[in-house]
N, C-alpha and C positions, 0 to 999 in steps of 0.2 A: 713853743714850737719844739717840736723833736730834734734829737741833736743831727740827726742825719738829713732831716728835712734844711737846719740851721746850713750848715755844711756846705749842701750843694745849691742854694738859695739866698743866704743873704750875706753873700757877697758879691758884689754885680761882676767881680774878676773870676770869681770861681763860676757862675752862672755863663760867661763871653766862653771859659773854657773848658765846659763842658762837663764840672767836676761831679763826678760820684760816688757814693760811701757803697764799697765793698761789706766793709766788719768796722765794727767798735765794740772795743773793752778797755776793761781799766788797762791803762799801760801800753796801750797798741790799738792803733787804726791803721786801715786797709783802704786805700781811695784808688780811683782810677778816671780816666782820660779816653772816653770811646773818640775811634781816628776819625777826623777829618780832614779832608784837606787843607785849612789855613791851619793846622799844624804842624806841613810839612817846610821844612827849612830854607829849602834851595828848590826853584822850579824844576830844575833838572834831575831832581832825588827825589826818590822815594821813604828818607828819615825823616824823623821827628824833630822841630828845632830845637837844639840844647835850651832854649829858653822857656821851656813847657815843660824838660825835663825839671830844671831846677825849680821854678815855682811848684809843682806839683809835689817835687822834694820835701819846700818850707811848706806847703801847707799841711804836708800829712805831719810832719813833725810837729809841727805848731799844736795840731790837733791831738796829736800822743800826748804831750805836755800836757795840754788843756782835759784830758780826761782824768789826769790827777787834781785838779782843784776843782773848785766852786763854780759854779753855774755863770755867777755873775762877777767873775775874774777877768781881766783882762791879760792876754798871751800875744807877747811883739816879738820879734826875731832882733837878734843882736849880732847875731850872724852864722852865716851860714859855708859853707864848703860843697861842693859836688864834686866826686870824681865819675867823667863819663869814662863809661868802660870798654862800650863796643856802639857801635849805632844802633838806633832805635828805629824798628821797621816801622813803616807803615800802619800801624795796626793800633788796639787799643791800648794802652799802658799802663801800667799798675804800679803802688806804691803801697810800700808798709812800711809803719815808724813803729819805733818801741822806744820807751823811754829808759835812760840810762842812769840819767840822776836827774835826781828834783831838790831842790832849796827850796825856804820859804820864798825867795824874789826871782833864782835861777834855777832854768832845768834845760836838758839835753837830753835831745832823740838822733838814733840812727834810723838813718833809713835804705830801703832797697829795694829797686825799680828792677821791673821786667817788662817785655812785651805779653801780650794776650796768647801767642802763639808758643812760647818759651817760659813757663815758667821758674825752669830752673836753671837760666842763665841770664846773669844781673846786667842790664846794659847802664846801670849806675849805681852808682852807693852816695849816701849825704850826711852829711852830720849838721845838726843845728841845734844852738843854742838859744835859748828865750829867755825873756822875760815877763816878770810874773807880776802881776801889781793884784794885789790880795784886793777884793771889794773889803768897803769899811762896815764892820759890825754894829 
């Protein structure tokens, strides 16, 4: 299976929310979050709930990580950090990780969320840390 096909398919959590591969390369994935509304937080708002924000965080980072190894590596989060920065419209939401450092067992991505409408104002930044369990040779 393609990794892009992988990505937004087989996870039933990234499938419920909607996840799509923008770009993939070594070191940096680009994913996004087309709106709907059981994404929105508060019935009374029109934002995005901070908990779509953050998942969307760990998986694009997960996914940076995972383009520096092996096909058949496993990549866990060990943890993760979001700073939301400003509210998330309405709209569709994007995410790009870039990998920071990699170990044989640990690696770290930043990442940086925008809305569809703005791209160059971040309504989060994430940093997360993984875990790398090498397949056996």
């Amino acid at each position: 299976m393609p990794i892009d096909q992988f990505i937004e398919t087989g996870f039933p959590f990234h499938k419920f929310l909607g996840v799509r591969v923008d770009a993939i390369e070594e070191n940096s994935v680009r994913l996004y979050i087309p709106f709907k509304e059981d994404l929105i937080g508060h019935a009374d708002s029109s934002m995005i709930h901070g908990g779509v924000i953050s998942s969307l965080a760990d998986i694009c980072g997960g996914f940076a990580v995972w383009t520096r190894c092996e096909r058949d590596d496993f990549v866990a989060t060990i943890t993760l950090g979001v700073d939301y920065l400003r509210p998330a419209p309405a709209e569709a939401l994007y995410a790009e990780a870039t990998v920071r450092l990699l170990g044989n067992k640990v690696g770290n991505a930043h990442v940086v969320m925008w809305s569809a409408s703005d791209p160059t104002t971040h309504v989060a930044e994430g940093r997360g840390v993984y875990n790398i369990r090498r397949r056996k040779k």
